[in-house]
ZAMARGU-4260 file (C-alpha; in steps of 0.2 Angstrom, whole numbers, plus 5000, padded with zeros to 4 digits):
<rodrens>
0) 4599/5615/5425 | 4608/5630/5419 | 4616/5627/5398 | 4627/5640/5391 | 4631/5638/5371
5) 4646/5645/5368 | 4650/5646/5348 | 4665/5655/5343 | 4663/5662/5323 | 4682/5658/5322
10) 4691/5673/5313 | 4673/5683/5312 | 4682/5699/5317 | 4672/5718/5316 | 4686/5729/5312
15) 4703/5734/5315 | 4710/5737/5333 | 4720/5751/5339 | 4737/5744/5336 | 4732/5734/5321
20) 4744/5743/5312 | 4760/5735/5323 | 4752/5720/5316 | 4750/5724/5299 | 4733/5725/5298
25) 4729/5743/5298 | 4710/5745/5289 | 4706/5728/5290 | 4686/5722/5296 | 4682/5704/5289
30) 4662/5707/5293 | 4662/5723/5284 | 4673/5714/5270 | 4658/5698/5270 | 4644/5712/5270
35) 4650/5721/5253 | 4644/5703/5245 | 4626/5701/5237 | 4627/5686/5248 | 4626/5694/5262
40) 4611/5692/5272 | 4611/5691/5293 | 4592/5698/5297 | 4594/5687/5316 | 4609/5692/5318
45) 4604/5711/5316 | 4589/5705/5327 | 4600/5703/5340 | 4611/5717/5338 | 4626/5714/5329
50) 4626/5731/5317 | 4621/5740/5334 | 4640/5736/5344 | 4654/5750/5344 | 4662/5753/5328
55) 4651/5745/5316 | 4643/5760/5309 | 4645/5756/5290 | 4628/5746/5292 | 4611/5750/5294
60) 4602/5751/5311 | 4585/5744/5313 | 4575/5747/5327 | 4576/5740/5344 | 4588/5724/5346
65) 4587/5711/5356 | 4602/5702/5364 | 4616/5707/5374 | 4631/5714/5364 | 4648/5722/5365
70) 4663/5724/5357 | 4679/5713/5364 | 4696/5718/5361 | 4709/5707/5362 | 4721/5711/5380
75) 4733/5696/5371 | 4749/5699/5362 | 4743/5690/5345 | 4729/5686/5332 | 4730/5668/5334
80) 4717/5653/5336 | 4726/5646/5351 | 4729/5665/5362 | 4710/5670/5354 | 4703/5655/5362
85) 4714/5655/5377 | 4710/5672/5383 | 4691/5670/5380 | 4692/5654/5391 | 4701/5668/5405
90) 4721/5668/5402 | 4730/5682/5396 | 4747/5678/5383 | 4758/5694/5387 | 4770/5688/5374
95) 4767/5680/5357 | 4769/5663/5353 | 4783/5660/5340 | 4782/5660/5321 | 4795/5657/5308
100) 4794/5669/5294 | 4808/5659/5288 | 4808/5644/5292 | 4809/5632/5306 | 4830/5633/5311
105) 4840/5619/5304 | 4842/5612/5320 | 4822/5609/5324 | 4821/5602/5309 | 4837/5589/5309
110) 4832/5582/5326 | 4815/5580/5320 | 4817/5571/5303 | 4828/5558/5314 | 4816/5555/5326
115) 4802/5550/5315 | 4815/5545/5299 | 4810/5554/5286 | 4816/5570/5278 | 4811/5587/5275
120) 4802/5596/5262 | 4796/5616/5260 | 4801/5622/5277 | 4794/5638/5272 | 4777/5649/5276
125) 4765/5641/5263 | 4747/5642/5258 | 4741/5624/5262 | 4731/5621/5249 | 4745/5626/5236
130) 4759/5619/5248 | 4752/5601/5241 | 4751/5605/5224 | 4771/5611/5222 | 4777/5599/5233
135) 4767/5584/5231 | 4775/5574/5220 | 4791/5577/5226 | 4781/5570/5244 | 4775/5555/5234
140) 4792/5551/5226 | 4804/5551/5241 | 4790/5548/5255 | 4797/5565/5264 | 4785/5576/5274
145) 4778/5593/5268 | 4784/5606/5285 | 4777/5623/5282 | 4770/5636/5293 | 4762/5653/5291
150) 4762/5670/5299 | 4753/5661/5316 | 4763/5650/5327 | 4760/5633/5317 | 4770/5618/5311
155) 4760/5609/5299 | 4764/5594/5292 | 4755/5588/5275 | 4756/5571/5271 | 4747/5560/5255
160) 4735/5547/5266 | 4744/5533/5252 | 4760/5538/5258 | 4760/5540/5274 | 4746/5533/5286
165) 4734/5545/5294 | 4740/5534/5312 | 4760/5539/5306 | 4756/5556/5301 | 4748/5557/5319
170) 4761/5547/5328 | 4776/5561/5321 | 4763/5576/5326 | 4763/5570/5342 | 4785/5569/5340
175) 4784/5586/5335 | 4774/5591/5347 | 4785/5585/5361 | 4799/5593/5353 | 4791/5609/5352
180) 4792/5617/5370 | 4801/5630/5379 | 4809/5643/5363 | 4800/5633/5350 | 4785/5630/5358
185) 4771/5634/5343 | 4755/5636/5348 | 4752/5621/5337 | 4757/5608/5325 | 4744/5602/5313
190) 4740/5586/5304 | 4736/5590/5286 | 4731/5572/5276 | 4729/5574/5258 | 4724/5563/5243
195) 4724/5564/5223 | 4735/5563/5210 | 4747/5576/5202 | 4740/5593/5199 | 4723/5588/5209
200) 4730/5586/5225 | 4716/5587/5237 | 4715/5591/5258 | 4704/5580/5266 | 4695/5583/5282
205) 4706/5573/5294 | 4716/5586/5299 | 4721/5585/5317 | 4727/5599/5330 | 4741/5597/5342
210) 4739/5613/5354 | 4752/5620/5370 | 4743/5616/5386 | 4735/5633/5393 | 4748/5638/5405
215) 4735/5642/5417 | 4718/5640/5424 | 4704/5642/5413 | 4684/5639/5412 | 4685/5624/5408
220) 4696/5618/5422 | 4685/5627/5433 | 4669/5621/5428 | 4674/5603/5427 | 4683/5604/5444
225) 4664/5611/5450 | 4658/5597/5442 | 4648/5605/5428 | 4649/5594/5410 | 4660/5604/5397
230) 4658/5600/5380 | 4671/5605/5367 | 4663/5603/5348 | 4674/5604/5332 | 4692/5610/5336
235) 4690/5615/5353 | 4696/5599/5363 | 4713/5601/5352 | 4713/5621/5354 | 4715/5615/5373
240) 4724/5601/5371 | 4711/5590/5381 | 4711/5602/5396 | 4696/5605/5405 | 4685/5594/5390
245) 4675/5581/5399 | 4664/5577/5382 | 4668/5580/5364 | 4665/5578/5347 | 4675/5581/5329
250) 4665/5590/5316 | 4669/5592/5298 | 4666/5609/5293 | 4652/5621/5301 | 4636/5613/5294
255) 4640/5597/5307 | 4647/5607/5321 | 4630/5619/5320 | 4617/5603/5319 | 4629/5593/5333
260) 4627/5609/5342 | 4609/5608/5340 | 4608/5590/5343 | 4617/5596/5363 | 4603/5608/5364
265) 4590/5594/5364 | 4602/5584/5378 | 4601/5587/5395 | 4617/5591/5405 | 4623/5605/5415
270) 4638/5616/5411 | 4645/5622/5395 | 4645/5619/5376 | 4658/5626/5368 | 4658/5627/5348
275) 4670/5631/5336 | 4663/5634/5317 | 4680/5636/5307 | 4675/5634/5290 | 4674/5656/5290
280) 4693/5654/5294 | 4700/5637/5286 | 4690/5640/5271 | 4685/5658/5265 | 4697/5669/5278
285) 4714/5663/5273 | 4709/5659/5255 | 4701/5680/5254 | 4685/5673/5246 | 4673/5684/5251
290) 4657/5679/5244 | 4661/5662/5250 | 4663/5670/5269 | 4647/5679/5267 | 4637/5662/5261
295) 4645/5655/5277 | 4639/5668/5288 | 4621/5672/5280 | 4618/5650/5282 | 4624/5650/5300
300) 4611/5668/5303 | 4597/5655/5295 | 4598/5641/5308 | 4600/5655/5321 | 4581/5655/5323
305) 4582/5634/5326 | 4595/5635/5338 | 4587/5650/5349 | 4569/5639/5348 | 4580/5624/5357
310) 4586/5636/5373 | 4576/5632/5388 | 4573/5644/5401 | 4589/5644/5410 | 4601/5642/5395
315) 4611/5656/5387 | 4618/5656/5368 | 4633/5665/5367 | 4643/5670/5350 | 4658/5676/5349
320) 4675/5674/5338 | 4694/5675/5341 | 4702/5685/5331 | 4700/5691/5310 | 4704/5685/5293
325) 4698/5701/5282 | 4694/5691/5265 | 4696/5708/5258 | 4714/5709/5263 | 4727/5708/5250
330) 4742/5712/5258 | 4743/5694/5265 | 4734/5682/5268 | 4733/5679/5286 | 4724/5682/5303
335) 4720/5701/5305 | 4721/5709/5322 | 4704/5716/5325 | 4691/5717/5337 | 4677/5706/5340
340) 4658/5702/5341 | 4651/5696/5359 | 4632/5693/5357 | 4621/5683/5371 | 4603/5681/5371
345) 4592/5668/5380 | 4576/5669/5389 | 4583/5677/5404 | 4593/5689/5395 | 4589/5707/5395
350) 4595/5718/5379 | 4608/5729/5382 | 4625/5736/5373 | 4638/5735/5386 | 4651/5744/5374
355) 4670/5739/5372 | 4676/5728/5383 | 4697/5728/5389 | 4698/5708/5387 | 4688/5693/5380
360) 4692/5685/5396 | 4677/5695/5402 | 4667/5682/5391 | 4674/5668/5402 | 4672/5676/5418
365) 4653/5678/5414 | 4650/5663/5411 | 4657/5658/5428 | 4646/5670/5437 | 4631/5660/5427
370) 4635/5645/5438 | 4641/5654/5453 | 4658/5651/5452 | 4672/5666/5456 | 4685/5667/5443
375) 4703/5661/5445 | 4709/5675/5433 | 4704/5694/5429 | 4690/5697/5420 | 4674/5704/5423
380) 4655/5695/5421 | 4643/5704/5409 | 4629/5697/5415
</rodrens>
């Protein structure tokens, strides 16, 4: 039975793009950024031949690698989670999604206050972990909801757990998302629970995802309509809004998505196994720590060794990410446009550097050619 382990770094770009500059990102490369720290340390990684892809030429060489690389850059108009992951699942977003550098309009936010019946505070692009801290006791007073958003195409709503119940704060996610289509459609709107007092307000780990349906055929609907077992683990089911998952599992930060991942390995299915590990984004990326990126990255290249000893002779590992978040960035805080690492190793794999690839939808595509199956979108197999 062929297995391909999918794991998507998420925001482990490897440096700037050519129009990284359009985006405001010019200079930007979150692994070279992670690298400068004394935590730094991805030996297997290396092994495998990350420092050897296109572009990274500010680390040393050594020797012969061993996996399958290239460098993916991004043929979607964005350097979101939801377009990153879409087009290495095979669909191409030539437009955007939309994002509110000022606000949500007055009119999104007035029919959505009266349709779950409470008001509105913030309304403005926030850091999430100080949004809670300015606006928390105004939310705790008055029981109105926290709205904020950031330079990606979010709505996220924070909420104190003793305020508002984690099965409410769901219920008016799922409002918002329904309201959220067409001209305001946002790639998502996000669940974000909190507890604490004042001046130690704290997130907690049940945040929940509310994605757009991919507006196409992907992988995943391709694989499951083959009738291949496709497993989302962490944030992918939500990133997909269900579509295409036919098994999944929550994590809560990357040391349980990698030992659930390596808990699939020792399963026996056939299809896909598709892994988000966010804590590089959600914890290190958007708050620019960079030694705490590099910690995340040098404990992932650690279980690296236990995860390829779990592969069996037909099964591929596959790492990848979606976009950056350069922890050494100043000028903001958000997603960086950049290109990306695409690393497959396996039994079966031979080593070779395949160069710069036009789309990540050749990731997608490959993994369709692994199980025989022709691709519903343009892309092209790396195998």
């Amino acid at each position: 039975m062929k297995r391909v382990f999918l794991i998507v770094l998420d925001s482990v770009g490897i440096g700037e793009m050519p129009d990284a500059a359009a985006y405001g990102d010019a200079g930007t490369n979150t692994l070279k950024a992670a690298a400068s720290s004394p935590y730094f340390h991805m030996p297997n990684m290396a092994k495998l031949g990350l420092f050897h892809m296109d572009g990274v030429d500010w680390h040393e060489r050594e020797g012969e690698f061993t996996g399958r690389i290239a460098r993916m850059k991004e043929a979607s108009r964005g350097k979101d989670t939801t377009i990153g992951h879409w087009e290495i699942a095979g669909i191409y977003s030539p437009k955007p999604l939309p994002t509110y550098p000022d606000g949500f309009p007055k009119e999104v936010l007035e029919r959505f206050s009266q349709a779950v019946g409470r008001g509105i505070l913030c309304n403005r692009p926030y850091s999430g972990t100080a949004v809670i801290q300015d606006y928390g006791d105004e939310h705790v007073k008055t029981g109105k909801l926290i709205v904020y958003t950031s330079a990606d195409s979010v709505f996220q709503i924070a909420a104190h757990e003793e305020v508002v119940s984690l099965e409410e704060l769901y219920r008016d996610c799922e409002i918002a998302r329904q309201q959220l289509c067409g001209e305001h459609g946002v790639g998502r709107v996000i669940a974000r629970p909190f507890t604490g007092e004042s001046g130690h307000y704290t997130r907690t780990p049940r945040r929940h995802d509310y994605s757009l349906l991919p507006p196409g055929t992907t992988m995943l609907d391709q694989l499951q309509d083959a009738g291949k077992t496709v497993i989302g683990v962490g944030k992918i089911r939500d990133i997909f809004a269900g579509k295409g998952i036919t098994e999944y599992v929550t994590t809560t930060g990357n040391e349980d998505g990698i030992a659930k991942t390596m808990e699939y390995m020792k399963k026996e299915f056939e299809g896909l196994c598709f892994v988000n590990l966010v804590d590089y984004d959600m914890l290190y990326g958007h708050r620019r720590d960079i030694d705490g990126y590099a910690k995340a990255l040098s404990y992932f290249d650690g279980k690296l060794p236990g995860m390829l000893s779990l592969l069996k002779e037909e099964d591929i590992l596959m790492i990848t990410a979606d976009h950056g978040c350069d922890p050494s960035y100043t000028k903001t805080t958000d997603h960086t446009r950049e290109y990306t690492p695409f690393v497959m190793a396996g039994p079966g794999v031979r080593a070779k550097n395949l160069g710069t690839r036009e789309t990540f939808a050749d990731i997608a595509a490959t993994v369709l050619d692994y199980f025989g199956i022709k691709p519903a979108f343009q892309g092209d197999s790396m195998l």
